[in-house]
MARDREN-808911 format. One record per atom (N, C-alpha, C, O, CB): atom name; x, y, z; residue in three letters; chain. Coordinates in pm, 1 decimal, always signed. Glycine has a CB too. Layout:
residues N
> lolo, x, y, z, baba, dodren
> CA, X, Y, Z, ALA, A
...
//
This chain:
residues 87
> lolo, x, y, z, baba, dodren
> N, -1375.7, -1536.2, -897.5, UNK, A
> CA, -1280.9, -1453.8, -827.0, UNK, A
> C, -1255.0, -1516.4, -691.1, UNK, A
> O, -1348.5, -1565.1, -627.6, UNK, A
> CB, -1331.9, -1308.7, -813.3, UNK, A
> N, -1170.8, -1516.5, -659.7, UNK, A
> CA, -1077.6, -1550.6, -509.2, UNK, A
> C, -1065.7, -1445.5, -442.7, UNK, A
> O, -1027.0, -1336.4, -484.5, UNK, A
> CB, -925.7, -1601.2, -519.2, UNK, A
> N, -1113.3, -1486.6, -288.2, UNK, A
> CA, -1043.4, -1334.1, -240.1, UNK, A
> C, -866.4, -1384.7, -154.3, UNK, A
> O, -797.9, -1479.8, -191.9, UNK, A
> CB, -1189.7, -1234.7, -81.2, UNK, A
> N, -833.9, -1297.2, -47.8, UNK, A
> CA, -698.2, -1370.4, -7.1, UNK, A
> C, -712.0, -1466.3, +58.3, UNK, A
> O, -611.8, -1520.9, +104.5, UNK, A
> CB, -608.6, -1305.1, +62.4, UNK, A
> N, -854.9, -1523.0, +86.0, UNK, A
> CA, -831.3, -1678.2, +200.1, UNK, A
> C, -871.0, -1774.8, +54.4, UNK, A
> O, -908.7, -1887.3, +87.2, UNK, A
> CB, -992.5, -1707.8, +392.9, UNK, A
> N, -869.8, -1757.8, -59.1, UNK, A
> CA, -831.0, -1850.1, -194.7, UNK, A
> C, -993.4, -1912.7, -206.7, UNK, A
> O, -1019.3, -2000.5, -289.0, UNK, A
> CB, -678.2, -1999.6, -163.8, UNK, A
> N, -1099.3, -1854.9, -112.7, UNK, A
> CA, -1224.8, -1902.4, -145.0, UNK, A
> C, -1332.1, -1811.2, -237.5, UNK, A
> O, -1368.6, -1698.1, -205.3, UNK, A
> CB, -1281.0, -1931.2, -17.1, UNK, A
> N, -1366.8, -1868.3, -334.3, UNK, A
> CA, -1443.7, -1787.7, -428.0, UNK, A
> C, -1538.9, -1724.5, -345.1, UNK, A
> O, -1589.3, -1753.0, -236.5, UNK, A
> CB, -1509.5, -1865.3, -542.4, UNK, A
> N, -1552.3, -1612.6, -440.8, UNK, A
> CA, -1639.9, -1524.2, -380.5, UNK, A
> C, -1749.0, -1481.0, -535.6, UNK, A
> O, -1697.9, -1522.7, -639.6, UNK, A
> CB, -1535.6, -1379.9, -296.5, UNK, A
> N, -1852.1, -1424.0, -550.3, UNK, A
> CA, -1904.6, -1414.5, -666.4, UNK, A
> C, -1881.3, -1270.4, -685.0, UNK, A
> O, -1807.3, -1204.6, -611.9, UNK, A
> CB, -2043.3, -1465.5, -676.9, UNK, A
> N, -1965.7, -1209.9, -814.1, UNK, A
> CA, -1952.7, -1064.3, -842.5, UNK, A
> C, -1998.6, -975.3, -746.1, UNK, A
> O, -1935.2, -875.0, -713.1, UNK, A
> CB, -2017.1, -1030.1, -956.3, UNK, A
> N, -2147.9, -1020.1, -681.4, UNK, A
> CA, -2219.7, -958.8, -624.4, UNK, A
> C, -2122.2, -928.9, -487.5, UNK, A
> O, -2091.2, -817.0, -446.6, UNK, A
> CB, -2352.3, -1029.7, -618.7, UNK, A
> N, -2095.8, -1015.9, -448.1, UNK, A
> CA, -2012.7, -1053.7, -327.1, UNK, A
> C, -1882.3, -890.1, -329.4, UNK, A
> O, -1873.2, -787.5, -262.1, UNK, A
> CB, -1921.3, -1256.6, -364.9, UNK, A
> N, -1793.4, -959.2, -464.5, UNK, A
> CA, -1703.7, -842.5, -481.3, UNK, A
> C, -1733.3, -693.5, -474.6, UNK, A
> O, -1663.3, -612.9, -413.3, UNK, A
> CB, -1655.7, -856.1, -592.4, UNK, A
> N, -1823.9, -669.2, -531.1, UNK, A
> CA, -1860.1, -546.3, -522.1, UNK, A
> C, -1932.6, -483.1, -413.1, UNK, A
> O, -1934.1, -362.6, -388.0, UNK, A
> CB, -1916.2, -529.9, -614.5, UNK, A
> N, -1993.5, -577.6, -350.0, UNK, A
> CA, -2050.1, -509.0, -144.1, UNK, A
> C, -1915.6, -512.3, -117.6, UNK, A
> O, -1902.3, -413.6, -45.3, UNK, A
> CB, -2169.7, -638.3, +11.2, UNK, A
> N, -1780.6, -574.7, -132.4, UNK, A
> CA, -1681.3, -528.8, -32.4, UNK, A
> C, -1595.9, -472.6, -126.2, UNK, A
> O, -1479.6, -511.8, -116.7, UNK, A
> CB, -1613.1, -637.3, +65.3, UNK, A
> N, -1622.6, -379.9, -227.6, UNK, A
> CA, -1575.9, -260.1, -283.5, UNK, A
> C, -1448.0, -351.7, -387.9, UNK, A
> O, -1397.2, -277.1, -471.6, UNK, A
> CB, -1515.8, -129.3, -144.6, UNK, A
> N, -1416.3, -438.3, -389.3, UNK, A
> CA, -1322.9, -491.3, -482.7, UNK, A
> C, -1341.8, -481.2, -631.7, UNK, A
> O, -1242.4, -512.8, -697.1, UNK, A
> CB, -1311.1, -618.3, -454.9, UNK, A
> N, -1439.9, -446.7, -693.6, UNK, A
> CA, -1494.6, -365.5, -812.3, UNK, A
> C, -1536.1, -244.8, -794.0, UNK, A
> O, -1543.7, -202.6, -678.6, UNK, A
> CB, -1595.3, -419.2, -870.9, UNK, A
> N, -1549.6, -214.2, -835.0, UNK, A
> CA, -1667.0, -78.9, -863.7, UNK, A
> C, -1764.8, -50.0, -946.7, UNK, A
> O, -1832.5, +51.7, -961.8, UNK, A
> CB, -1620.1, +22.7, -892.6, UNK, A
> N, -1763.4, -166.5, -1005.4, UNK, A
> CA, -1902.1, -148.1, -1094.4, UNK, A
> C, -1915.3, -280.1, -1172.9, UNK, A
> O, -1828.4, -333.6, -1241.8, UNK, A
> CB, -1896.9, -9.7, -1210.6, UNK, A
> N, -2004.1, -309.7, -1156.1, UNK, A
> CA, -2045.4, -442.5, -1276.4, UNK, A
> C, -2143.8, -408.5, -1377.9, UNK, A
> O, -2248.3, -343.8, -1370.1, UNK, A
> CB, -2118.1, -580.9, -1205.6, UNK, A
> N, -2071.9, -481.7, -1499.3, UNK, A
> CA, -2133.7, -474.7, -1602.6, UNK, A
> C, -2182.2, -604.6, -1685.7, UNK, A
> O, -2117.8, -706.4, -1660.1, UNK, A
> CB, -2060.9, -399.7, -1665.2, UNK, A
> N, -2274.0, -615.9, -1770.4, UNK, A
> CA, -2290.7, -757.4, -1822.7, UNK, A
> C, -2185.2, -747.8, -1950.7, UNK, A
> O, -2142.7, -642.8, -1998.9, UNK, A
> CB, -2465.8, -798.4, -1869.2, UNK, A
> N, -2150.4, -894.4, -1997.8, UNK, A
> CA, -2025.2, -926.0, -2056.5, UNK, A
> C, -2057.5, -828.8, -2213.2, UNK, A
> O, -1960.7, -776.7, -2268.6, UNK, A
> CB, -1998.6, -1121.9, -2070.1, UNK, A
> N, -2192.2, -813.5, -2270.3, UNK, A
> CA, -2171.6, -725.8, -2398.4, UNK, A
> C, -2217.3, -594.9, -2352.3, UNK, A
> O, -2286.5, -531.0, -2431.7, UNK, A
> CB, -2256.5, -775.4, -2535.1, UNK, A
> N, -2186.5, -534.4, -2218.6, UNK, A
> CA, -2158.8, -392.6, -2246.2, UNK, A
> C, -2048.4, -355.2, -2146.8, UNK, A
> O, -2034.8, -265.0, -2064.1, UNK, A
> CB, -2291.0, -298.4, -2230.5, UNK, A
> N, -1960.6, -479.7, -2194.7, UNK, A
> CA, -1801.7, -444.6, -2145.5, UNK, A
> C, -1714.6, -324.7, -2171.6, UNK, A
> O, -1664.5, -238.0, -2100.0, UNK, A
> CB, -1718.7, -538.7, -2196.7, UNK, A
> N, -1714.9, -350.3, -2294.0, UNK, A
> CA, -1620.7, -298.0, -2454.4, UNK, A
> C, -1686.3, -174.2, -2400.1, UNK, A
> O, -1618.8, -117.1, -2314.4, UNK, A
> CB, -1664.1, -366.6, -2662.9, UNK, A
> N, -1809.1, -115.8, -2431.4, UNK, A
> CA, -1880.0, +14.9, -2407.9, UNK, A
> C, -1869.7, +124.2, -2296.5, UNK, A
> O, -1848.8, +245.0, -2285.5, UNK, A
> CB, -1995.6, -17.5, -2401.9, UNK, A
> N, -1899.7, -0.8, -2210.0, UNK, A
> CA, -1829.8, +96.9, -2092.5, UNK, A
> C, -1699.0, +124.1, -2079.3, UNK, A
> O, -1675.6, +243.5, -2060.6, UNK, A
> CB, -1849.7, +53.6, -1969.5, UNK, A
> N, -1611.6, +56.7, -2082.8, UNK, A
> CA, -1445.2, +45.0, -2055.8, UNK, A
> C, -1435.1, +154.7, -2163.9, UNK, A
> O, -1358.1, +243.7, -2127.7, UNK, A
> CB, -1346.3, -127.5, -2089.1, UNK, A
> N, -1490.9, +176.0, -2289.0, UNK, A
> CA, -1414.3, +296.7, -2398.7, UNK, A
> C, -1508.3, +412.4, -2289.6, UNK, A
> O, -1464.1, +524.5, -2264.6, UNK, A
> CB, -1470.6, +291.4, -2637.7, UNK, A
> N, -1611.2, +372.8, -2246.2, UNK, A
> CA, -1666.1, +571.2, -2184.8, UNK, A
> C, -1603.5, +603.4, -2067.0, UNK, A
> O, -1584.4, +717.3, -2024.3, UNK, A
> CB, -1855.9, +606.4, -2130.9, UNK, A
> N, -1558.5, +454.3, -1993.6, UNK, A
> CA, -1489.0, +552.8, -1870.7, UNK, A
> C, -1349.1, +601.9, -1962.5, UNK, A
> O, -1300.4, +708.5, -1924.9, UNK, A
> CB, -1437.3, +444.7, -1690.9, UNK, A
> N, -1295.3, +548.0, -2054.4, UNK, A
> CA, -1171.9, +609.4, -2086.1, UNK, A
> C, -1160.9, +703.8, -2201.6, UNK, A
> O, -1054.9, +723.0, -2261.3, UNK, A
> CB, -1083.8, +512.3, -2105.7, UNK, A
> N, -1261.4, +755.3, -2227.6, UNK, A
> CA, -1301.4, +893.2, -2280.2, UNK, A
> C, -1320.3, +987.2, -2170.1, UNK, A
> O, -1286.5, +1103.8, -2190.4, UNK, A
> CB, -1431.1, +889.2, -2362.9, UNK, A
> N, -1384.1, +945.0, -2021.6, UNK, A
> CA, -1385.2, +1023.2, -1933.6, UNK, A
> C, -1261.2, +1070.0, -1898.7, UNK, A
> O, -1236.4, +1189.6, -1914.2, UNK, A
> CB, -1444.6, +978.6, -1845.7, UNK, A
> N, -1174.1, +989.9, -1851.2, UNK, A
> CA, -1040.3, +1029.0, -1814.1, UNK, A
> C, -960.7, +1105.0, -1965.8, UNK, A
> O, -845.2, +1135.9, -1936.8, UNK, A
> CB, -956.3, +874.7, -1752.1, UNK, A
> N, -980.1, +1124.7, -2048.8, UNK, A
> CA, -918.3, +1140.2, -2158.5, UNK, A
> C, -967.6, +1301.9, -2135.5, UNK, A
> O, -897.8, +1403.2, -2132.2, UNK, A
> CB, -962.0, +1038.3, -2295.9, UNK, A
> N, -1110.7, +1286.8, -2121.4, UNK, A
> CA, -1170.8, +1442.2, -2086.0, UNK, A
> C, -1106.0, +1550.9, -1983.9, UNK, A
> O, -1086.1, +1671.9, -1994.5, UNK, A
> CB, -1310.2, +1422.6, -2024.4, UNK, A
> N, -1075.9, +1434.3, -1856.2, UNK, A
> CA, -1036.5, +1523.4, -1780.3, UNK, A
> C, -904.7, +1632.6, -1847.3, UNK, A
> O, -840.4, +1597.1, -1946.1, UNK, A
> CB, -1002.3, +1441.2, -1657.8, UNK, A
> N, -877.5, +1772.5, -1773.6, UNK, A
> CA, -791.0, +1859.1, -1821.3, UNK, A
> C, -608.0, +1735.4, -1758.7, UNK, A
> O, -568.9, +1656.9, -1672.4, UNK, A
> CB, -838.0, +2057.7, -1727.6, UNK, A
> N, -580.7, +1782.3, -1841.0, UNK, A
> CA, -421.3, +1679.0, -1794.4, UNK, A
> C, -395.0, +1707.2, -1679.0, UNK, A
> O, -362.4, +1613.0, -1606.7, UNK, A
> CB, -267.9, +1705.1, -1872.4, UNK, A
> N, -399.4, +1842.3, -1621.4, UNK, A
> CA, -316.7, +1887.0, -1481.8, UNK, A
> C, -411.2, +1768.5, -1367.1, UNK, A
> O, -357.3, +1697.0, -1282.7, UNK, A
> CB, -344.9, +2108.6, -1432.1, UNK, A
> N, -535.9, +1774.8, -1390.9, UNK, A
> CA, -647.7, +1674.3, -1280.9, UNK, A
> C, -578.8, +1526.6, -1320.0, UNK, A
> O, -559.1, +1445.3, -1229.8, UNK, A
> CB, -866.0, +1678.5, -1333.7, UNK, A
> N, -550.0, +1501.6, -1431.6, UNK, A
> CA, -532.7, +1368.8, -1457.4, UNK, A
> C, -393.6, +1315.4, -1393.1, UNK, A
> O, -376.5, +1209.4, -1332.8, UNK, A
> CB, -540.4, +1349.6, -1609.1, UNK, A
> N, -294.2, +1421.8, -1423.4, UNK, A
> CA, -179.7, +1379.8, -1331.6, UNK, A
> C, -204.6, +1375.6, -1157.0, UNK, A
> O, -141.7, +1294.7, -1088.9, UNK, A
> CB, -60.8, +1488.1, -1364.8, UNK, A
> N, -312.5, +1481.3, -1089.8, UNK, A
> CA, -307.9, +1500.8, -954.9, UNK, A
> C, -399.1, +1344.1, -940.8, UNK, A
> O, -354.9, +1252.4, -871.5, UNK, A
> CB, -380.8, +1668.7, -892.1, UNK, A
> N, -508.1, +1335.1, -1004.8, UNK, A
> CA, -551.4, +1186.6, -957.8, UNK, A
> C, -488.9, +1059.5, -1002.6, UNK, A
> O, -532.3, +952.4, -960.1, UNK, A
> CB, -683.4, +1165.1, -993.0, UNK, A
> N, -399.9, +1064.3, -1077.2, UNK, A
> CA, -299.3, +938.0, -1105.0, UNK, A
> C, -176.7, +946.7, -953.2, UNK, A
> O, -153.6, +851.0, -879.2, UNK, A
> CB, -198.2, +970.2, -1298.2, UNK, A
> N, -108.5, +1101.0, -938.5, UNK, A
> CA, -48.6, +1080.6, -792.7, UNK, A
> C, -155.1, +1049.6, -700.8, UNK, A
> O, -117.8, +970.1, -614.5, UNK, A
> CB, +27.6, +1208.3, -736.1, UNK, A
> N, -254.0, +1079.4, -692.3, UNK, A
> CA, -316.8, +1038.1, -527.0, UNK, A
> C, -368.3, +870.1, -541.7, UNK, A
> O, -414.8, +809.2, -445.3, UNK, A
> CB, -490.0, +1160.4, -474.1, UNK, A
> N, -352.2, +811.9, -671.3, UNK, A
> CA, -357.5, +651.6, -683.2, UNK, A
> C, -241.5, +638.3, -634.1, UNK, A
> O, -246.6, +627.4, -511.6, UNK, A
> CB, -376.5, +574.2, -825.3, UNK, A
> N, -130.5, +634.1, -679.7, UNK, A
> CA, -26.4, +640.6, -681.9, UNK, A
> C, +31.4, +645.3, -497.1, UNK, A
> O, +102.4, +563.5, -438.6, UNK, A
> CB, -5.7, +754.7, -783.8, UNK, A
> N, -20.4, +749.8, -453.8, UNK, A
> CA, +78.2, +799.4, -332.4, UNK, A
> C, -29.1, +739.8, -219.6, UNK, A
> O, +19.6, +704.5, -112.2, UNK, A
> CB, +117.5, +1000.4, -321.1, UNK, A
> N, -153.8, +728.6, -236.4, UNK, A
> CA, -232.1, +682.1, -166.4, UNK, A
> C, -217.5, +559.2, -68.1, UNK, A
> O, -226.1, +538.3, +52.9, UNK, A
> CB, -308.0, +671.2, -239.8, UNK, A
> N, -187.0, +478.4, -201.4, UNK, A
> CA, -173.4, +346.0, -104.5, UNK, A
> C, -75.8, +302.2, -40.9, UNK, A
> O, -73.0, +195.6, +20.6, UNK, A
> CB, -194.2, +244.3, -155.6, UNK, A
> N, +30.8, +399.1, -53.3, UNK, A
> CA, +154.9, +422.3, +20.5, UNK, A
> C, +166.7, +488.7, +178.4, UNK, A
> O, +256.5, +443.1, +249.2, UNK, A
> CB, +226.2, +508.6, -69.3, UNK, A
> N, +85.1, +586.9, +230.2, UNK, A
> CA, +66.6, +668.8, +292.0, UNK, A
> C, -35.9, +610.6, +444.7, UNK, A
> O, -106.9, +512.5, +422.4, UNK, A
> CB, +17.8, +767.4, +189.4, UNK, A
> N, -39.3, +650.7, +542.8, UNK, A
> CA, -131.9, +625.4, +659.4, UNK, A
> C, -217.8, +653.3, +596.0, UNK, A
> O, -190.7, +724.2, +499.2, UNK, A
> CB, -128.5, +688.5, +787.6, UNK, A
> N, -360.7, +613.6, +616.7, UNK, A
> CA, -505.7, +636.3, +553.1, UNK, A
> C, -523.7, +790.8, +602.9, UNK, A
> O, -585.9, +874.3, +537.2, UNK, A
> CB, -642.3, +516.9, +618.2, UNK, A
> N, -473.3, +811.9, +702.9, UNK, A
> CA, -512.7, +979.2, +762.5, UNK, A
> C, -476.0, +1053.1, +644.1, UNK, A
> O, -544.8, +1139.4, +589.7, UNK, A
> CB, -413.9, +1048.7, +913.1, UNK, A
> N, -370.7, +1015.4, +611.2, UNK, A
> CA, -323.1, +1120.5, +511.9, UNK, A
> C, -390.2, +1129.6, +379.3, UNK, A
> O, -438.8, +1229.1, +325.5, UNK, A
> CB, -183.8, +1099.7, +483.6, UNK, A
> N, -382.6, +992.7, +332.0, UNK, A
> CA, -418.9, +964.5, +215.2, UNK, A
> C, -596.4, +1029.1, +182.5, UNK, A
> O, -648.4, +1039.2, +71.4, UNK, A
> CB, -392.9, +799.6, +209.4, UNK, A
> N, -659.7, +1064.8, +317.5, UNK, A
> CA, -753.2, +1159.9, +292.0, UNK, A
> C, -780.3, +1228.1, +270.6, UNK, A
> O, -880.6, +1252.8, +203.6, UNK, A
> CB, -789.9, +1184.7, +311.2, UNK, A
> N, -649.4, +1349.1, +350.1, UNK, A
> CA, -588.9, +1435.9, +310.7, UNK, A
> C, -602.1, +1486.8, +198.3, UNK, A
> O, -676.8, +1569.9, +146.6, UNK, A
> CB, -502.2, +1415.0, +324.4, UNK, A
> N, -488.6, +1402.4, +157.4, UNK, A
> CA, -460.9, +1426.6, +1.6, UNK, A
> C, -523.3, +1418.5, -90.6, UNK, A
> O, -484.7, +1472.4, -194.3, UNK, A
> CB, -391.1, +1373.4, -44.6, UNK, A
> N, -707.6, +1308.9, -82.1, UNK, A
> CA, -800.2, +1256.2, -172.7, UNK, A
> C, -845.0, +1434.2, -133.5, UNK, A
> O, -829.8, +1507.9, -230.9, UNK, A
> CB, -910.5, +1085.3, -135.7, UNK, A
> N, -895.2, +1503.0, -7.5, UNK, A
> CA, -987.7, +1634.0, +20.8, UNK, A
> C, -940.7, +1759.3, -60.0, UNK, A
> O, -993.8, +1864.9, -94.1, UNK, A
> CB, -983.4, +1676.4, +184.1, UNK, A
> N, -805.7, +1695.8, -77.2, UNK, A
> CA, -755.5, +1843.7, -127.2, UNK, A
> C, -744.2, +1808.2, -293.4, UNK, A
> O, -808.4, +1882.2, -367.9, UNK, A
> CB, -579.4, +1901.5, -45.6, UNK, A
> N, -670.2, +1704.9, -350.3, UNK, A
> CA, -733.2, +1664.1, -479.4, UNK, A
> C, -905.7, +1736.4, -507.2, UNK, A
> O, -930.4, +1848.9, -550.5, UNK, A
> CB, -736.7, +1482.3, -470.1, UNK, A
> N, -997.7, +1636.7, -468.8, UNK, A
> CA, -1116.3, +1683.6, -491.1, UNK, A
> C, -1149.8, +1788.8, -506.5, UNK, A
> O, -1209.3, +1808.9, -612.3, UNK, A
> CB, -1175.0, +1659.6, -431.8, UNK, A
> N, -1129.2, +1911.8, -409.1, UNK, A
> CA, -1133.7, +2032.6, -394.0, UNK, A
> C, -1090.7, +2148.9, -512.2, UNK, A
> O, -1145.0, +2256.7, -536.3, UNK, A
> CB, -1066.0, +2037.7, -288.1, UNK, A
> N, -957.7, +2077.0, -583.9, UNK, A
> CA, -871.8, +2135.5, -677.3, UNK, A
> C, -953.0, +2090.9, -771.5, UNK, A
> O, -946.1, +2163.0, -871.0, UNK, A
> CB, -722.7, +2101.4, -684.7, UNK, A
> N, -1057.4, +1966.5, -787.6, UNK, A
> CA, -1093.1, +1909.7, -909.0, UNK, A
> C, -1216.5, +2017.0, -900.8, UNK, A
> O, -1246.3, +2077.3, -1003.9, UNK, A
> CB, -1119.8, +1730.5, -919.2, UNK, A
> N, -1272.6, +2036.2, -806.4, UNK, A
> CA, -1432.1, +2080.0, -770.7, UNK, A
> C, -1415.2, +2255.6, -878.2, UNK, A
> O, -1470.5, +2324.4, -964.0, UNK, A
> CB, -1467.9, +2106.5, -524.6, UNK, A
> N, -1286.2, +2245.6, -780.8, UNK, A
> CA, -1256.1, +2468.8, -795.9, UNK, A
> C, -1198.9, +2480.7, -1022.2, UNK, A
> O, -1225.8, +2564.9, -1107.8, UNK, A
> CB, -976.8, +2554.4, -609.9, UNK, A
> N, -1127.4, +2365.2, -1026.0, UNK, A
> CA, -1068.5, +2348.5, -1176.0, UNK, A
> C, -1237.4, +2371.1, -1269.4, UNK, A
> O, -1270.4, +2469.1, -1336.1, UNK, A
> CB, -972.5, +2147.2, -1202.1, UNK, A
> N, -1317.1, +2246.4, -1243.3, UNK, A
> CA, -1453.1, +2215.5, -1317.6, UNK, A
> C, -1521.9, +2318.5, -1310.5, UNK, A
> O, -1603.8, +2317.4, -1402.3, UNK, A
> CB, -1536.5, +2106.9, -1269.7, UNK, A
> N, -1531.9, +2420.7, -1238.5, UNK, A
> CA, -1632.4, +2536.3, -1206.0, UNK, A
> C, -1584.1, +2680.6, -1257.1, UNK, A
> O, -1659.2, +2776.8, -1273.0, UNK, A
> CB, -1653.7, +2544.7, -1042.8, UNK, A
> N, -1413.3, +2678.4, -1285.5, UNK, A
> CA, -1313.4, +2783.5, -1383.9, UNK, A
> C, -1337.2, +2744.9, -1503.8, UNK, A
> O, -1361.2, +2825.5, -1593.7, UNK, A
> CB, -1148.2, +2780.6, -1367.2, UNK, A
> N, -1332.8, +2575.7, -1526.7, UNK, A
> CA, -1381.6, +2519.3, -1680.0, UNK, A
> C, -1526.8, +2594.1, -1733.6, UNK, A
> O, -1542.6, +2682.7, -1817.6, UNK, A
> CB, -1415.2, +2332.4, -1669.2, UNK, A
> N, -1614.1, +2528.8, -1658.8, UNK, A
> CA, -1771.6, +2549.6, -1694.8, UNK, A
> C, -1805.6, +2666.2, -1717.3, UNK, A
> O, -1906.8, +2687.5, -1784.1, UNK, A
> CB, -1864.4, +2511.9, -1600.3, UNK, A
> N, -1710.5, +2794.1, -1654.6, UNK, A
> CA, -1782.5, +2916.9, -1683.3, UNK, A
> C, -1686.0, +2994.1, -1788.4, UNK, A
> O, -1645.7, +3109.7, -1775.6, UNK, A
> CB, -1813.2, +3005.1, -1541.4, UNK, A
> N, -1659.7, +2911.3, -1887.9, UNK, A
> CA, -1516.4, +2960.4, -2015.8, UNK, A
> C, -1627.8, +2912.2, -2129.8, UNK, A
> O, -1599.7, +2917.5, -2249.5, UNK, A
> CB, -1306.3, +2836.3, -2018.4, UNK, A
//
């Protein structure tokens, strides 16, 4: 991996400065990549559209805001999961 000054950087490297989010070894790629996307599949659709806009609108926005908008997302996800759990 390259970062923008075109000098490699390794995995370990990438992920202390957040450019991944998670490493995995190469045969439990496939495994993970299908459970995070059973996770999102889980989520209720209405959460899935509000966290696809705050990807979406996030990186568009002053960071002030875009916190904003992550506090109040979260909040809606926190108050949604806790109406779920007790059905």
């Amino acid at each position: 991996m390259k970062s923008l000054t075109a000098a490699k950087i390794d995995v370990a490297k990438a992920h202390d400065w957040g450019i991944v989010a998670e490493v995995v070894e190469p045969d439990m790629l496939m495994p993970r990549a299908i459970e995070l996307a059973l996770q999102i599949t889980n989520l209720a659709a209405s959460m899935a559209v509000r966290y696809k806009h705050m990807i979406d609108t996030g990186y568009s926005i002053p960071l002030t805001d875009a916190l904003v908008l992550e506090s109040e997302i979260a909040e809606a996800s926190r108050v949604n999961f806790i109406a779920n759990a007790s059905k």
